[in-house]
C-alpha positions as CSV (number, residue, x, y, z in Angstrom):
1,X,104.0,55.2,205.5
2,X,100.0,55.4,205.3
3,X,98.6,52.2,203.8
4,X,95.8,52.6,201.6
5,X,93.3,50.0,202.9
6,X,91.0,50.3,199.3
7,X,94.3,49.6,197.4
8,X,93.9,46.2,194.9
9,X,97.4,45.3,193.4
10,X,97.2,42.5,191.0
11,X,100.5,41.3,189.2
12,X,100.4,39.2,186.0
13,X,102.6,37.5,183.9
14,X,103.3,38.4,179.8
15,X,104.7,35.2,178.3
16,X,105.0,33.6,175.0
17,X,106.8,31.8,172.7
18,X,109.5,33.7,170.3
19,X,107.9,36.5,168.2
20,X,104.5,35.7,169.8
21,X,103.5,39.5,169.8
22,X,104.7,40.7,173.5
23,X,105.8,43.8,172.9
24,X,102.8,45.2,170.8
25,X,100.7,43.3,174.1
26,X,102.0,46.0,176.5
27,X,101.3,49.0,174.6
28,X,98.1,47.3,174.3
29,X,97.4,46.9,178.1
30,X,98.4,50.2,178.6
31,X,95.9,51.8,176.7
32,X,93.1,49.4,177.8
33,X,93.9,49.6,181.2
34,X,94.8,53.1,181.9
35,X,91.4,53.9,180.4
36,X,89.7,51.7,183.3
37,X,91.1,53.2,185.6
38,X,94.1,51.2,186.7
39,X,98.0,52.9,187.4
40,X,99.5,50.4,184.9
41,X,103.4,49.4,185.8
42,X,105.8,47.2,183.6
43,X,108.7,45.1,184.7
44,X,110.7,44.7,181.5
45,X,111.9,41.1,180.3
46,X,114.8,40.7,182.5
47,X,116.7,38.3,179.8
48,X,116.6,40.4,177.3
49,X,118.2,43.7,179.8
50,X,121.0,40.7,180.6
51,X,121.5,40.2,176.9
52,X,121.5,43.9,175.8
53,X,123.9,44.6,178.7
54,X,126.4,42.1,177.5
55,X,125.6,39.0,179.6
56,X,123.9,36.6,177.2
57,X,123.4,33.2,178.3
58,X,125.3,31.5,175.6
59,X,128.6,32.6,177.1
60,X,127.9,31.6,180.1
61,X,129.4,28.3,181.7
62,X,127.1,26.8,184.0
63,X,124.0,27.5,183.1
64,X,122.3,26.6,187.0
65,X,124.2,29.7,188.0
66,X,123.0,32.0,185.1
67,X,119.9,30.6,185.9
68,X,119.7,31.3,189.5
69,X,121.0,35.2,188.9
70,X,118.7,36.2,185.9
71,X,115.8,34.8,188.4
72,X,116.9,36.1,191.7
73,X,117.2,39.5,189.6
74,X,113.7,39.5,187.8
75,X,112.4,38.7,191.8
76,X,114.2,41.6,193.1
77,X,112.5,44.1,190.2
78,X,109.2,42.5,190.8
79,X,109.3,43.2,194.4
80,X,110.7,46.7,194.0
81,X,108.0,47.4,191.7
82,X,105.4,46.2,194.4
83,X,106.6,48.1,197.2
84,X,106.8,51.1,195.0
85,X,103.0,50.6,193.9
86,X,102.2,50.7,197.6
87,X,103.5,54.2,198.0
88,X,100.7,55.5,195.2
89,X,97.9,57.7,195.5
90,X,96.3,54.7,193.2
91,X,93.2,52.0,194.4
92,X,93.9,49.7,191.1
93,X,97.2,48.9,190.4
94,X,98.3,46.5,187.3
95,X,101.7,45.3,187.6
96,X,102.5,43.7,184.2
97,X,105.8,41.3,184.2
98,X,107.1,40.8,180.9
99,X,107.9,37.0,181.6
100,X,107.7,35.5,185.1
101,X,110.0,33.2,186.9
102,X,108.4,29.8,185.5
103,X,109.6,31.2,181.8
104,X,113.5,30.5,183.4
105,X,112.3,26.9,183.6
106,X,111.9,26.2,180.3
107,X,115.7,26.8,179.9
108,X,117.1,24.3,182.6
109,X,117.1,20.5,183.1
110,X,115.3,19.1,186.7
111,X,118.3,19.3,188.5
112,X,118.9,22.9,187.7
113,X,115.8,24.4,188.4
114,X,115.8,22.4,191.6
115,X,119.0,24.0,192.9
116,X,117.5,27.3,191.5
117,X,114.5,26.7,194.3
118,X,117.2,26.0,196.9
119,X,119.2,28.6,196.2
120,X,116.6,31.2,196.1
121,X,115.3,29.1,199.4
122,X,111.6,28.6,197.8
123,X,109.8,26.0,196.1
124,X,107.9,25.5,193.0
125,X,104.4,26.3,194.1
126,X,105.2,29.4,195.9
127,X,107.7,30.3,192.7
128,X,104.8,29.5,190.3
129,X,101.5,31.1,192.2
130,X,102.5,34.1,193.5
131,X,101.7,35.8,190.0
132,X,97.7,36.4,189.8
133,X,97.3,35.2,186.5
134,X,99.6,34.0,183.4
135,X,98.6,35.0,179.9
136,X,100.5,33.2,177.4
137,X,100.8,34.1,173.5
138,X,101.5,31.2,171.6
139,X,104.4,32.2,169.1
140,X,103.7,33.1,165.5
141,X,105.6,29.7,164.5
142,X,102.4,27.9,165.5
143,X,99.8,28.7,162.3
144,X,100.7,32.1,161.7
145,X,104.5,31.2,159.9
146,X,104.4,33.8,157.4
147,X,104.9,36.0,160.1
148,X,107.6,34.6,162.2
149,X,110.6,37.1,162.0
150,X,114.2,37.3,164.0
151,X,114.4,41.2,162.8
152,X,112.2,42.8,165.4
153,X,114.8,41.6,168.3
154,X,118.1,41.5,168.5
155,X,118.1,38.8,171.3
156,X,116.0,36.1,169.2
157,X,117.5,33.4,167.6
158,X,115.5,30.8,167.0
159,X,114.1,29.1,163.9
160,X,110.8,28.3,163.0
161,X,111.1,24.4,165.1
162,X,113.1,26.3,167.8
163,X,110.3,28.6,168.6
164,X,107.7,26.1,168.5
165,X,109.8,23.4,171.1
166,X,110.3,26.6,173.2
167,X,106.7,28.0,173.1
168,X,105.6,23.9,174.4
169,X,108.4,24.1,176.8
170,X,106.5,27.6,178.3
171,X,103.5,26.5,178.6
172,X,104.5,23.6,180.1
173,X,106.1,25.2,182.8
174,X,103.3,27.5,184.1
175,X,100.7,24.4,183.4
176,X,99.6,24.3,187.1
177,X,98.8,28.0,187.2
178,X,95.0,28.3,189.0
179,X,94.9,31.2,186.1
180,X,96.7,30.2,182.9
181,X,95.3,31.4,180.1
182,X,96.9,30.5,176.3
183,X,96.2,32.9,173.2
184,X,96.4,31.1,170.4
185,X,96.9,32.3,166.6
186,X,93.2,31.0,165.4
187,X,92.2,34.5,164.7
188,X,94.2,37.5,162.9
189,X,97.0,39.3,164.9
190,X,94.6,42.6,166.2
191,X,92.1,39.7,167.1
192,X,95.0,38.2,169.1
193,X,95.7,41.1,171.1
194,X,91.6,42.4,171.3
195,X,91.5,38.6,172.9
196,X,94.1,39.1,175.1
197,X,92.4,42.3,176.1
198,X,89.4,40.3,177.2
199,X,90.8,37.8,178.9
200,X,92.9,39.9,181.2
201,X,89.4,42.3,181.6
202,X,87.5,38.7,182.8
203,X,90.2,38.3,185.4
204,X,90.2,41.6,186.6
205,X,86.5,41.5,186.8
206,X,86.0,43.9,184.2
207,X,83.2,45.2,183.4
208,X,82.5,41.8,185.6
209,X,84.7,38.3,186.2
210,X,82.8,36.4,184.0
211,X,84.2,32.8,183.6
212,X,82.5,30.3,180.5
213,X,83.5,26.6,180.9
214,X,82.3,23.4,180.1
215,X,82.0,20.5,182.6
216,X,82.3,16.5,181.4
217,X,82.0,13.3,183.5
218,X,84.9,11.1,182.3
219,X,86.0,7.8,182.4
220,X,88.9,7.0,185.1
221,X,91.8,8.4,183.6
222,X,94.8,6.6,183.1
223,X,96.9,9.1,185.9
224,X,99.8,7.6,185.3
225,X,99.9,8.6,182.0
226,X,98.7,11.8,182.5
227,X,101.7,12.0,184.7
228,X,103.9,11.5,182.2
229,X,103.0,14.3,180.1
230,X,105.6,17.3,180.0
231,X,102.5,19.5,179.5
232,X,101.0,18.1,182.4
233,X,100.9,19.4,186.3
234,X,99.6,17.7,189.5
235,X,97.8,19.8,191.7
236,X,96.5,18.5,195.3
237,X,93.3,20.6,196.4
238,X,91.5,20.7,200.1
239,X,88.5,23.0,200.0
240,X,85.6,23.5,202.5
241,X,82.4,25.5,201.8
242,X,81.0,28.6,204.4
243,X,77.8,29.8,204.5
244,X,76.5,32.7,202.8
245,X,73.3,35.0,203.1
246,X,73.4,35.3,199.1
247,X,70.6,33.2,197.6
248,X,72.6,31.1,195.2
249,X,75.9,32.4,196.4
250,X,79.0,29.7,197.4
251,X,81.9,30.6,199.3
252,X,84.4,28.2,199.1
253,X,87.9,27.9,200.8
254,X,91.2,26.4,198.8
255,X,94.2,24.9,199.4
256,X,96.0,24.1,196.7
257,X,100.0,23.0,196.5
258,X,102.2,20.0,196.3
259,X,104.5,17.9,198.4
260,X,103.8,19.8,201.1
261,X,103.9,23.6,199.7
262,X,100.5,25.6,199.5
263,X,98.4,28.4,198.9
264,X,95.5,29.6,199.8
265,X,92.1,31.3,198.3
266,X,88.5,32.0,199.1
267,X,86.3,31.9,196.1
268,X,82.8,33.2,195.6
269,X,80.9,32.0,192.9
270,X,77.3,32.8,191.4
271,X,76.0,31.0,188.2
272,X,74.3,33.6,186.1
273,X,72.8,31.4,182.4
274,X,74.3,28.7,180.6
275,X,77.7,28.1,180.8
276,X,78.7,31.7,182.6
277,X,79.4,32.1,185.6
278,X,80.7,35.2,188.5
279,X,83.9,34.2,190.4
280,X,85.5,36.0,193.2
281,X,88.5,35.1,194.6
282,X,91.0,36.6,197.0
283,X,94.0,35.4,198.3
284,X,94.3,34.2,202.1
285,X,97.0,33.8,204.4
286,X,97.7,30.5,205.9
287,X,96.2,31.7,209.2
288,X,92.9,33.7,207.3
289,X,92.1,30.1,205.9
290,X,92.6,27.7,209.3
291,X,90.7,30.1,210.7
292,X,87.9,30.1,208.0
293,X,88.4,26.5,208.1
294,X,87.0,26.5,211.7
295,X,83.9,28.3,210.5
296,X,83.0,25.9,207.6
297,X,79.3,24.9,207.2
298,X,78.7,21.9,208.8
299,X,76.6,20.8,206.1
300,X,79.3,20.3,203.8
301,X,82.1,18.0,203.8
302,X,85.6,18.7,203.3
303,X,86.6,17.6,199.7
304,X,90.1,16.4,199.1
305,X,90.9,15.9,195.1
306,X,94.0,15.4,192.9
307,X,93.5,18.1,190.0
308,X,96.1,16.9,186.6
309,X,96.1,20.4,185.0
310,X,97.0,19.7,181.0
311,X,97.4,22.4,178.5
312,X,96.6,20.9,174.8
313,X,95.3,21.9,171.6
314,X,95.3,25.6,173.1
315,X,93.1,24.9,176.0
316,X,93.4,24.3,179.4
317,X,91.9,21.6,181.2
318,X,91.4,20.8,184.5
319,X,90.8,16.7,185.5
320,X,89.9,15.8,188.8
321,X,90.2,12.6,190.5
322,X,88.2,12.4,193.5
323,X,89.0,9.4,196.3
324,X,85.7,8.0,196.7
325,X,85.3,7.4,192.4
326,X,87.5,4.8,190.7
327,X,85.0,4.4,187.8
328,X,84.8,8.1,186.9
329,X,86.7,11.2,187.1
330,X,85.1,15.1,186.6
331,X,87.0,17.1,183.5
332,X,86.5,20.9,183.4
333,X,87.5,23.0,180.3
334,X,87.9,27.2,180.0
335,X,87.2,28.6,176.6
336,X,86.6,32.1,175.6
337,X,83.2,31.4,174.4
338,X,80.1,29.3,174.8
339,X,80.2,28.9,170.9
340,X,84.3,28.0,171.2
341,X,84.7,24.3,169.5
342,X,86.1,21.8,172.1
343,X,88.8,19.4,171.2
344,X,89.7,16.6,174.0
345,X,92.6,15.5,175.2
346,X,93.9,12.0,173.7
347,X,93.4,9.6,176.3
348,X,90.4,10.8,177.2
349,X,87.0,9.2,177.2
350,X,83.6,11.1,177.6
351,X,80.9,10.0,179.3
352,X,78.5,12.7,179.2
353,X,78.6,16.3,179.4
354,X,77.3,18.0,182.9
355,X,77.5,21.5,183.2
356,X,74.8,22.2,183.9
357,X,74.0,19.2,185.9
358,X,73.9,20.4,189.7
359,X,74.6,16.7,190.7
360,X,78.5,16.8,189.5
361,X,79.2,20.5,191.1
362,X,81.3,20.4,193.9
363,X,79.0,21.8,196.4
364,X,77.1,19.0,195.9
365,X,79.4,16.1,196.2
366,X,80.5,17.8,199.6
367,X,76.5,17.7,201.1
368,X,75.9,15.7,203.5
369,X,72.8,13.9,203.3
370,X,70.4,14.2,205.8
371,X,68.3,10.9,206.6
């Protein structure tokens, strides 16, 4: 088979709480996305096909074992989907999964989705990361009520308080994601799914990947306690910086994983006004990025931080906790807008706001000083 060397296949995750507006989202990516240019492929919600085919959970009897099939199922579609989108005469492919792995999480206790990973011979961060991006609608139960309805799906059963504990228990599960995005129900449903739109054009750098976030130095967090948090994800990062022959251009290498299990991503990134910036990234092999890691600019140190990734009041925020501090941590926060109100997480104390301070970037804590 001829491999198209120009070929870009990104694959993101659909999710959302019950009645949170899925279905209308993939008619709506369709349209938006065909017009860019993109071959746009679905892989339908592999629950439900289980549930319309006769082979609802709540028969089953062990629930780990249900668990473990609907999964290893919905990663069997994915791939045949993939490998399939390899044999088109297409240079942007969008593979859309209605619901990702993480979503089966939600539905089991530790010990279950820990014998799923064994069983399927994989761990959480590999599970979890190889999606591109997670866009999450937060269900209708959550300030849009009126609108919350069983009668649009037959496999829905959940009340008003149901939906809401399941749509926490989602987003919980994918908080850890380098690119989870949550849409909430602040704005009317078209400007739910016109949001969506945009946020999924930003990742796929279209018209450009423009990112807006906000940057605050923070008191020392209580980790702990952060650690405790069900909507709260550790996240151990390593990244080194190469040189570039872009004025104002960094090039930065990741890993990022737990216990053990990583990934791995080069980044370029260019600040263009205010709170905007341009960010590249690609994903490397472990190989690619040891042997990046062998050309990193010796003018840079390596950094090495613990990131507590916490999705509250609708945002996502990113708090890292760098080894050399233990007076002050860095808190990052994505928003849609530079005018977006920002609401911070209990527990957490501001000191000051820095984004567009160049002595808390990252580049700049790695320099090394010269005397």
């Amino acid at each position: 088979m001829a491999v198209n060397a120009k070929q870009q296949i990104t694959k993101i995750v659909i999710t959302g709480g019950p009645c949170a507006g899925k279905t209308t989202a993939m008619s709506w990516i369709q349209n938006a996305f065909t017009q860019k240019g993109y071959m746009v492929l679905f892989v339908d919600e592999t629950a439900t096909e289980l549930i319309g085919g006769g082979a609802p959970w709540k028969y089953t009897k062990c629930n780990r074992d249900y668990q473990f099939r609907l999964t290893q199922l919905m990663l069997a579609k994915e791939l045949a989907f993939t490998e399939i989108a390899k044999t088109f005469d297409a240079e942007k492919v969008l593979i859309v999964c209605d619901r990702g792995a993480l979503d089966n999480r939600a539905y089991m206790s530790d010990e279950e989705f820990d014998y799923v990973l064994k069983s399927l011979n994989t761990n959480e961060v590999a599970l979890r990361d190889h999606y591109d991006a997670v866009f999450h609608l937060v269900t209708a139960a959550k300030g849009a009520e009126q609108f919350y309805t069983l009668a649009n799906n037959a496999a829905r059963y959940e009340t008003v308080e149901e939906a809401r504990t399941v749509d926490d228990a989602l987003i919980a599960s994918w908080t850890g994601h380098p690119h989870l995005r949550v849409i909430d129900n602040r704005v009317d449903f078209d400007e739910k799914m016109l949001n969506l739109i945009k946020e999924i054009s930003a990742f796929l750098g279209e018209p450009r990947p423009l990112e807006t976030r906000r940057k605050f130095l923070i008191e020392y967090p209580d980790v702990r306690e952060l650690e405790k948090r069900p909507n709260c994800e550790t996240v151990e990062i390593l990244q080194a910086y190469l040189k570039s022959d872009i004025p104002g251009e960094v090039i930065r290498i990741r890993q990022r994983g737990r216990f053990g299990n990583y990934i791995y991503f080069k980044t370029r990134k260019r600040q263009i006004e205010g709170m905007k910036r341009i960010e590249l990234e690609e994903r490397l092999t472990q190989d690619e990025y040891l042997e990046l890691l062998m050309q990193a600019d010796p003018d840079y140190r390596p950094i090495r931080k613990q990131r507590y990734c916490l999705s509250e009041n609708g945002l996502y925020y990113n708090i890292d906790v760098f080894p050399q501090w233990n007076d002050k941590a860095l808190m990052e926060i994505e928003l849609y807008s530079e005018d977006q109100q920002v609401v911070f997480p209990e527990g957490i104390r501001i000191i000051k706001e820095v984004t567009a301070d160049p002595e808390y970037t990252n580049p700049y804590i790695a320099r090394i000083k010269k005397e």
